[in-house]
C-alpha positions in Angstrom: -16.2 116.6 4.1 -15.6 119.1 7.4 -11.9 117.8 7.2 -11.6 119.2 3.5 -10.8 122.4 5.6 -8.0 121.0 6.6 -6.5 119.1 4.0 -7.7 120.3 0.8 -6.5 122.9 -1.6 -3.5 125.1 -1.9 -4.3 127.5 1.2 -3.9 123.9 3.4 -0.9 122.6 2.6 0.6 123.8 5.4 -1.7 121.5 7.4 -1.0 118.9 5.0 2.5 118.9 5.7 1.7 119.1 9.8 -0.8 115.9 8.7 2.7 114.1 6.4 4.5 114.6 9.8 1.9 112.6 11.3 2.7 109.9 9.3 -0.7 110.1 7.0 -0.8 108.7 3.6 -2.3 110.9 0.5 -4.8 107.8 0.5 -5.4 108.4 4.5 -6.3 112.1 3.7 -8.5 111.2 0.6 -11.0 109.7 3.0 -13.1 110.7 6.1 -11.4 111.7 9.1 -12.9 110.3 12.3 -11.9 111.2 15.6 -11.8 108.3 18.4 -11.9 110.0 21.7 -10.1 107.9 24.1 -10.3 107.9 28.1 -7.8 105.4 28.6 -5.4 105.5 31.4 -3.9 103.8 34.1 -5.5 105.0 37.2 -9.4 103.8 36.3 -10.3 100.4 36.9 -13.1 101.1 34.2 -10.6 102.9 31.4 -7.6 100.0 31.7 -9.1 98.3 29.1 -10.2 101.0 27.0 -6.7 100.7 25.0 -7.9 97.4 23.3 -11.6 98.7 22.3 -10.0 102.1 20.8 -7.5 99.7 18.8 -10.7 97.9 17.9 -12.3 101.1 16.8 -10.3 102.0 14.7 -10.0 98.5 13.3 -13.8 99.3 12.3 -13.3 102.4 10.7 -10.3 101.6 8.3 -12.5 98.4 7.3 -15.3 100.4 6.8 -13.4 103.6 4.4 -12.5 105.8 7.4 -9.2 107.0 8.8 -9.0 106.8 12.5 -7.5 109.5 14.7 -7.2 108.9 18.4 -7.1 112.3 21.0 -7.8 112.0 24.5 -10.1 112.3 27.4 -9.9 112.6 30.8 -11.5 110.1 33.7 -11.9 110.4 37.1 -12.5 107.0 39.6 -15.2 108.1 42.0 -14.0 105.4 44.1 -10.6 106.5 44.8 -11.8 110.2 45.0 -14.3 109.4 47.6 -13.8 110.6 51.3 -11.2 113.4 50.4 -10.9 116.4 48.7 -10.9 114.1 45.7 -14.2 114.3 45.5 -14.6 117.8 45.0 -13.1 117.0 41.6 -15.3 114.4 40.2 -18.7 116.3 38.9 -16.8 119.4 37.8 -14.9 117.1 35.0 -18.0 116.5 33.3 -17.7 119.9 32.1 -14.4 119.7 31.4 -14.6 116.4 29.3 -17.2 118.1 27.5 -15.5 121.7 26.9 -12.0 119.7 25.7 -13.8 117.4 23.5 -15.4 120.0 21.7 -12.5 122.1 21.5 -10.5 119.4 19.8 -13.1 118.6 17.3 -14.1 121.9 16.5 -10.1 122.6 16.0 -9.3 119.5 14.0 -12.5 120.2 11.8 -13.1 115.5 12.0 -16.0 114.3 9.9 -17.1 112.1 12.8 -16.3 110.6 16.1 -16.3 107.5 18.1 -16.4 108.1 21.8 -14.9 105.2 24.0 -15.9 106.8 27.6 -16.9 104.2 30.6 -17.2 106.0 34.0 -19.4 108.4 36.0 -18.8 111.5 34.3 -17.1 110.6 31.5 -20.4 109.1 29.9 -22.3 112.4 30.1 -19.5 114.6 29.5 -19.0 112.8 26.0 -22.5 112.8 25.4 -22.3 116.4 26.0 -20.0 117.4 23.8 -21.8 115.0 21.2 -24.7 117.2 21.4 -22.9 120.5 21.0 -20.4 119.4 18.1 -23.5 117.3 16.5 -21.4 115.5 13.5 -21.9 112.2 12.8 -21.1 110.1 16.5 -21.5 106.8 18.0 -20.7 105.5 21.5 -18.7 102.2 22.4 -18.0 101.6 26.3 -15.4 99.9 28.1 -17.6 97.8 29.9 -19.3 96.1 33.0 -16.6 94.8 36.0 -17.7 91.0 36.8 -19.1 90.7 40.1 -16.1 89.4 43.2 -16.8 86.8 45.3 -16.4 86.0 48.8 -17.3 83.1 50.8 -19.6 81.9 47.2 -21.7 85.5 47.7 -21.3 88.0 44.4 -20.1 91.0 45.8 -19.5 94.9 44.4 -17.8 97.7 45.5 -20.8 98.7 47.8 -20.5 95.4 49.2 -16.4 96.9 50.4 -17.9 100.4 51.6 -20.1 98.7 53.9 -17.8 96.3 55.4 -15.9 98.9 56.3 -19.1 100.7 58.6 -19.6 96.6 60.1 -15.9 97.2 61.0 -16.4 99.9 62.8 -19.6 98.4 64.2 -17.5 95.7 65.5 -19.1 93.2 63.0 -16.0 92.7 61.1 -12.3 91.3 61.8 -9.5 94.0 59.8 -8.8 90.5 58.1 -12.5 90.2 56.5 -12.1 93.7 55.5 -9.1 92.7 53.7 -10.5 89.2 52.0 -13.4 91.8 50.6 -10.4 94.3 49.4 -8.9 91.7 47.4 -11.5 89.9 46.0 -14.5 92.4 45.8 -13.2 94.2 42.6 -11.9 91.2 40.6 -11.2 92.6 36.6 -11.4 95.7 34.5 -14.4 97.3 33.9 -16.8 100.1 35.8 -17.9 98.8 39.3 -20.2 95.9 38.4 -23.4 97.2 40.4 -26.0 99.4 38.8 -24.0 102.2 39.8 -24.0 105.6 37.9 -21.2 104.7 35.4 -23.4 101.6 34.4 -26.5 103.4 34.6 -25.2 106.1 32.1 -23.6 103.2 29.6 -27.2 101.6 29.7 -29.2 104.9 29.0 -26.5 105.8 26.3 -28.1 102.8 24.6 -31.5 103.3 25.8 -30.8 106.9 23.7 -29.9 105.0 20.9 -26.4 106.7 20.7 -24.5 102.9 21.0 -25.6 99.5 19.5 -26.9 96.8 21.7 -24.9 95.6 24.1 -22.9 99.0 25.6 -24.3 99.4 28.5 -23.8 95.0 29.8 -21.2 93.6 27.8 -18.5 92.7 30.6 -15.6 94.5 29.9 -13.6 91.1 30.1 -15.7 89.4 27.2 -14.3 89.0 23.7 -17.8 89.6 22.6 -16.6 93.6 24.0 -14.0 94.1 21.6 -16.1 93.0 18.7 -19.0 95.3 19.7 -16.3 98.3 19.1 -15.0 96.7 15.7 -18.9 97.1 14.6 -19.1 100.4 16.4 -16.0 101.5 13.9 -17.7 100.4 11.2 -21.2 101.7 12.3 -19.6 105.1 12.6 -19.0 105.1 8.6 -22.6 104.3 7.7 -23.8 107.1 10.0 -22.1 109.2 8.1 -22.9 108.6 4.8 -26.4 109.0 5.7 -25.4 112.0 7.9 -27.3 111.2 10.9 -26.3 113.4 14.2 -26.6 113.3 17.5 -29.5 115.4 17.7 -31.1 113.4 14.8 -31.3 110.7 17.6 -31.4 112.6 20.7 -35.0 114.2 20.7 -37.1 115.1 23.4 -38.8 111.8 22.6 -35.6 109.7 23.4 -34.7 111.5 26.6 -38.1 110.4 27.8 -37.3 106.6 26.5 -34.1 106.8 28.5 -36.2 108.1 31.5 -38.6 105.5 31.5 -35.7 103.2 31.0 -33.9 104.6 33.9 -37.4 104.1 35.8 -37.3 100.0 34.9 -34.1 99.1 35.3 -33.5 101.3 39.1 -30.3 103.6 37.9 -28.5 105.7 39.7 -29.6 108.6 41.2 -26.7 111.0 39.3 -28.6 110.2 36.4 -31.5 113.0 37.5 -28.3 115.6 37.0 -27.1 114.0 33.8 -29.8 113.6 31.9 -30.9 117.1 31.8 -27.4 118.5 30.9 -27.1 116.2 27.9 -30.9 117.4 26.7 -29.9 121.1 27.7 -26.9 120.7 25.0 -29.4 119.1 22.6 -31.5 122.2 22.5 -34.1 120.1 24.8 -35.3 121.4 28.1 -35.8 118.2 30.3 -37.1 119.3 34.0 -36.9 116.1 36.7 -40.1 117.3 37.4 -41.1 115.0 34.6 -39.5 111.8 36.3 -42.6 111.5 38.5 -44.9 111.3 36.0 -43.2 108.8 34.0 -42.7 107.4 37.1 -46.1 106.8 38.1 -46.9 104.7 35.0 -43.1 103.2 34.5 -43.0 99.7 36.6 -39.3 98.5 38.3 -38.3 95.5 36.2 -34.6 95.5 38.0 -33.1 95.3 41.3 -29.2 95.3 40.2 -26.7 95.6 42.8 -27.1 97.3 45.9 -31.0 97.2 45.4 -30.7 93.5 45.0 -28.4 90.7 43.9 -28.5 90.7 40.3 -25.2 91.8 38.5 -24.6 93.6 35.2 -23.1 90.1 34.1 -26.6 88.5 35.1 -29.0 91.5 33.3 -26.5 90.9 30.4 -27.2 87.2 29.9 -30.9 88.0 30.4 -30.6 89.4 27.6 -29.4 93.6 28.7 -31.4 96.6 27.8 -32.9 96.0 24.7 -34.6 92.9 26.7 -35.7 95.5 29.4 -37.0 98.0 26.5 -39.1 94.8 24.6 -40.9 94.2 28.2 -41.5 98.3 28.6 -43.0 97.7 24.6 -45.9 95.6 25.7 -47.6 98.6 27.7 -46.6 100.8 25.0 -44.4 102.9 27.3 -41.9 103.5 24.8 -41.5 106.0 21.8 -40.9 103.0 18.9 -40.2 104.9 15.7 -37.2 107.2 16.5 -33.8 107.0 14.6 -31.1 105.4 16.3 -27.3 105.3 15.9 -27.6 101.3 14.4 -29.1 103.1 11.9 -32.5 101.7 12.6 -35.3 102.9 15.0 -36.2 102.1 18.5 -39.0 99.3 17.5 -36.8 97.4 14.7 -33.6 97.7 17.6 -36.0 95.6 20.3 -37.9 93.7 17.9 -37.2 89.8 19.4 -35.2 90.4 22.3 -36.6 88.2 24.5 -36.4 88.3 28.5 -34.2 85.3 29.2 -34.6 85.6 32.9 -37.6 86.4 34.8 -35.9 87.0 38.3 -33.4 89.6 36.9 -35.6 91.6 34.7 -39.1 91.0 35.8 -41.9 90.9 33.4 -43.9 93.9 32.7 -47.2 92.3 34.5 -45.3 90.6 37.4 -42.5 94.1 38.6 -41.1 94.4 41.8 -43.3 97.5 42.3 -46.2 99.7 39.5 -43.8 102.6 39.8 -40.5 103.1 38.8 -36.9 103.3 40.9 -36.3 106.8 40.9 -38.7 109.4 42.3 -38.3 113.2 42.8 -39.6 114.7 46.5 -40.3 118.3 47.0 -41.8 120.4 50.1 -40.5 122.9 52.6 -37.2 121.2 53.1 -36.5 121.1 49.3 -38.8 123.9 47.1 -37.2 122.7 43.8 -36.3 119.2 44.1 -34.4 116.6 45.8 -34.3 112.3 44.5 -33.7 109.4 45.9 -33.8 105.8 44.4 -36.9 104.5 45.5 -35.8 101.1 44.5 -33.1 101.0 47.1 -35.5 102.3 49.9 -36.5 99.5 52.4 -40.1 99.1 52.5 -40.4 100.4 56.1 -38.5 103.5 55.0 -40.7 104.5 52.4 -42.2 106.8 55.1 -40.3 108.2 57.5 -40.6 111.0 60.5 -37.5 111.9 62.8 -35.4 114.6 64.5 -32.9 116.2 62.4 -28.7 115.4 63.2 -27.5 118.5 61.5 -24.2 118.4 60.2 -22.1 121.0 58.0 -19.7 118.7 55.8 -19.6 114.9 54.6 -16.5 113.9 57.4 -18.2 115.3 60.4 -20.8 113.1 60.1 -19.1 110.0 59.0 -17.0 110.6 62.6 -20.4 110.9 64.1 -22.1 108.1 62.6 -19.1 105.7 63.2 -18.8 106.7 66.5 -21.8 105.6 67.5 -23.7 108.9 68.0 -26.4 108.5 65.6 -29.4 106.4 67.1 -32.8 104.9 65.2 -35.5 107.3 64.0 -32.8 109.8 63.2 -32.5 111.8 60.2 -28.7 112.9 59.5 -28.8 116.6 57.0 -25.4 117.0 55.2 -25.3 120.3 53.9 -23.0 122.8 52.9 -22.2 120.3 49.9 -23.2 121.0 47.1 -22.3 122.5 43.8 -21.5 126.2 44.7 -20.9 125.1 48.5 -19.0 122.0 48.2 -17.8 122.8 46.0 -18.2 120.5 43.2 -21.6 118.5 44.6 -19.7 115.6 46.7 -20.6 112.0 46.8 -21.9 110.6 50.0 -21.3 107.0 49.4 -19.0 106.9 52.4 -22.0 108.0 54.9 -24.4 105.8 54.0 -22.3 102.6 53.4 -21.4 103.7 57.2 -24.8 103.9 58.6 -25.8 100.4 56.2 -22.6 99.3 57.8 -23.3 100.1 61.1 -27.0 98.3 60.7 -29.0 101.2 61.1 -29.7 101.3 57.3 -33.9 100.1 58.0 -34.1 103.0 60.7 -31.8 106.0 59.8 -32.4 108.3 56.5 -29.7 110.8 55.3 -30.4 114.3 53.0 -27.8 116.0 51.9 -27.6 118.5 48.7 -24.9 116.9 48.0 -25.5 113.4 45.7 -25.5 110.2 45.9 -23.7 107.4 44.2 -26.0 104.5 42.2 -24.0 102.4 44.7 -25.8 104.2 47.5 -28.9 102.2 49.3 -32.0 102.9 52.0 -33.5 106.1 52.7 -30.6 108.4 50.9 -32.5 111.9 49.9 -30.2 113.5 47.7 -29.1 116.4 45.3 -31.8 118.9 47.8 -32.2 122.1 45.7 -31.8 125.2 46.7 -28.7 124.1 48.2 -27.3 125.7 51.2 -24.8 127.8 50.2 -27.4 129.7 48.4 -30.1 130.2 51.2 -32.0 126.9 50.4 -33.9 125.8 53.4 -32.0 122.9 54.3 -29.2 125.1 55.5 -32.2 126.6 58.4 -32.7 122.6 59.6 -31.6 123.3 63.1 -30.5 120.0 65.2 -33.7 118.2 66.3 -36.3 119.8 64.2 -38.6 117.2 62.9 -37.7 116.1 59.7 -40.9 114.2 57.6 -39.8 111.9 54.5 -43.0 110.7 52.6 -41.5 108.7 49.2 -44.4 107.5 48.3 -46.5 110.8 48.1 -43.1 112.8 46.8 -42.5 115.2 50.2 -40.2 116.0 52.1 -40.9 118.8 54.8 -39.1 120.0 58.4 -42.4 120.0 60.5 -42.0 124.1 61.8 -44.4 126.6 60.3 -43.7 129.0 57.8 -43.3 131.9 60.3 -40.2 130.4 61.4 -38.8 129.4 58.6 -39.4 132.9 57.0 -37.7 134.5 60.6 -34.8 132.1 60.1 -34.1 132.6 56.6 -33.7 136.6 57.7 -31.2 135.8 60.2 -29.0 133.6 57.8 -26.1 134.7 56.4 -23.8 133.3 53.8 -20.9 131.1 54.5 -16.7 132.2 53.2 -16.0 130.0 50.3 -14.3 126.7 51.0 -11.9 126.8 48.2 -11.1 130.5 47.3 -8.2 130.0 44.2 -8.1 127.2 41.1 -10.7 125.2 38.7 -13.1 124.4 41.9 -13.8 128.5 42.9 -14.2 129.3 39.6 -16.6 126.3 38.8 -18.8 127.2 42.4 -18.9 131.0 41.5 -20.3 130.0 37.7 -22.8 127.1 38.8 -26.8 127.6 39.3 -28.5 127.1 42.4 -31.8 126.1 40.8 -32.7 122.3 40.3 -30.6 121.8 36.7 -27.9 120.2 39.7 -24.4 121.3 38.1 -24.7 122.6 34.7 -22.6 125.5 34.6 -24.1 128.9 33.3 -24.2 128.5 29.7 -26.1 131.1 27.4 -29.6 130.5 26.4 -29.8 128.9 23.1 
């Protein structure tokens, strides 16, 4: 056992003593030591719960031989971070979660861990760390929030963004802001949409690094706390038979979870996830890829905002493994890897069966032949920049205006609200990204103000910033180089011509290269925003290139 180095023999009886002062048995000590790594706390919506599943971990593992040990994690809500400095914070504690979580596992020498994460970038900073520790690990969420209700409609927390852009339209009374307030968000649990917390719980099981169920269970549900109880006792069997992390994630799963993301419409945060988890794994995953699977991956799912299906509604149709059977008949799937149930791929989605055609489509019948996510590049974004197709209003899928240039996320949100931006305009937020946000802001509250505002069928938005899964229409994010390095979009000048192609993958400003080249000499780098703290030291350590915000970390 790892832990032997910490318990066993005469040089560690110092640390046994440290371990009697815990309040461990000699019986406790004789068996495997599994760490639970808990992100509960009191400020989450998504984590309030995550008290009862860890208690129901480590239920699992004591049944199962194990001795449970719970540490900590951290969790940030996006939601009440967004439209402040706030903000700024959010990406940058992926890193964190992952560089604590390994610390304390290296440190304390465990034989295994359960993580219990459930929002944005708590998900991928877990999985991280999973990846770089590589002992035995398996993944239990908190959970899905149940859709709110107002007058009999399902609502999410998109669905409260927005009203606040119709009330500054004039569309909306302070008092139906405040009836969507209150009833919009109605339990625990990670927003109910298929926003980036839910998309990262779902491709955590499309990985095959949690048992069915993770990613759609609502976090309300009984059925929640006895997925965890199995996930404790899972957690033994993986390691007897000493499977890892990167026994499961392989190349060949990152491109299942891809082609998963693709079907079920995820979140557009899951383009800089996914290759930070794979980079940790040994595994260079370019987005470039995403348009190939793409092309030949159909869109099965139009979850909340692309539609108005639910997590509760893909979960009684039967959740992801349901999604991954229908994927299965076109053979788009990599069948015979290793999973953390301790089975592979093909015996995990053998019989799920689709229990409702209008929330996960059949594979001959999708809502389109290509899948919700594609990657765009061209003059305006060399390297890369994504949007989620899904969300994209038909009429939007193609798009040609004059550019609204604007250097930070609040000046235009004043501008949009105020009326100033018009049809057929393309609004550039720039000056936002990793290095020159820093910390790569979220632009939910811009577009939920131009949706808001009704101009979401008529008005696109790029930004090198990102955008939320909770983000809908012609939202071009995550534009690398970003501006703060000299990437083009910071030489978009107000009213050059902006063209938006989705369908063939471009995005271009429509001036020739001689003037692009003559105003790239004449740029000059910006002052840092934030000069002192975690966030300079984070922008003067991230890349510009298109792996988003993975810090600089040695070639492996």
């Amino acid at each position: 056992m790892n832990s032997d180095a910490v318990k066993s023999g005469m040089q560690q009886a110092p640390h046994r003593s440290l371990f009697n002062a815990l309040g461990l048995t000699k019986e406790e000590l004789r068996k495997p030591m599994i760490g639970i790594v808990s992100s509960y706390n009191e400020i989450v919506p998504g984590h309030m719960n995550l008290d009862k599943i860890v208690e129901a971990v480590k239920l699992g593992v004591a049944m199962a031989g194990g001795t449970p040990i719970v540490f900590p994690a951290i969790a940030v809500c996006d939601g009440i971070a967004m439209g402040h400095t706030g903000m700024k914070y959010s990406l940058v504690t992926r890193d964190l979660i992952a560089d604590s979580t390994e610390a304390m596992a290296m440190a304390h020498a465990f034989d295994a861990l359960v993580m219990v994460p459930n929002c944005d970038k708590n998900v991928p900073g877990l999985l991280m760390a999973a990846a770089r520790i590589n002992i035995p690990t398996m993944f239990v969420s908190g959970g899905p929030m149940l859709a709110g209700r107002v007058h009999r409609e399902k609502t999410s927390l998109s669905s409260m963004f927005e009203a606040v852009g119709a009330y500054s339209a004039g569309n909306m009374s302070e008092e139906e802001v405040e009836e969507y307030a209150c009833k919009t968000c109605p339990t625990a649990g990670s927003c109910s949409g298929m926003y980036t917390a839910n998309s990262m719980n779902c491709l955590t099981e499309a990985l095959g690094m949690g048992l069915q169920g993770n990613g759609t269970i609502p976090a309300v549900y009984s059925e929640r706390i006895r997925l965890a109880k199995h996930a404790g006792m899972k957690i033994m069997e993986l390691y007897e038979k000493n499977i890892r992390p990167r026994d499961i994630m392989t190349e060949k799963a990152f491109l299942n979870a891809l082609t998963v993301d693709m079907a079920l419409g995820c979140s557009t945060n899951s383009m800089l996830h996914l290759p930070a988890i794979a980079f940790e794994a040994g595994i260079e995953l370019n987005v470039d890829i995403a348009n190939e699977i793409s092309a030949k991956t159909p869109n099965l799912c139009h979850l909340a905002p692309a539609g108005h299906a639910y997590m509760e509604d893909l979960n009684e149709a039967g959740g992801v493994y349901a999604v991954m059977n229908e994927l299965n008949k076109k053979n788009l799937l990599y069948t015979d890897l290793i999973t953390a149930t301790g089975k592979t791929v093909g015996e995990n989605i053998e019989g799920c069966i689709n229990r409702n055609t209008e929330v996960i489509r059949p594979i001959d019948h999708p809502y389109s032949e290509t899948g919700g996510i594609a990657i765009l590049k061209g003059n305006l974004a060399p390297d890369s920049a994504v949007v989620k197709r899904s969300a994209v209003a038909p009429e939007m899928m193609k798009h040609e205006g004059p550019a609204r240039v604007f250097d930070c996320e609040d000046d235009a949100i004043v501008a949009i609200k105020g009326g100033k931006i018009v049809p057929g305009d393309v609004v550039v937020i720039r000056y936002e990204g990793p290095k020159g946000g820093p910390g790569m802001r979220e632009m939910l509250n811009p577009t939920s103000a131009i949706m808001g505002m009704g101009l979401g069928s008529s008005v696109a938005l790029i930004t090198d910033g990102r955008f939320s899964g909770a983000s809908r229409g012609a939202s071009i994010g995550h534009v690398s180089p970003e501006a703060a390095v000299g990437g083009n979009i910071a030489l978009v000048e107000e009213g050059d011509i902006i063209q938006i192609d989705i369908n063939a993958n471009t995005l271009n400003i429509m001036i020739s290269e001689e003037e692009l080249e003559t105003r790239r000499a004449n740029w000059k780098p910006r002052e840092p925003k934030i000069t002192t703290g975690y966030l300079a030291r984070y922008a003067a350590m991230v890349t510009s290139g298109n792996r988003g915000a993975i810090l600089e970390i040695p070639k492996k």
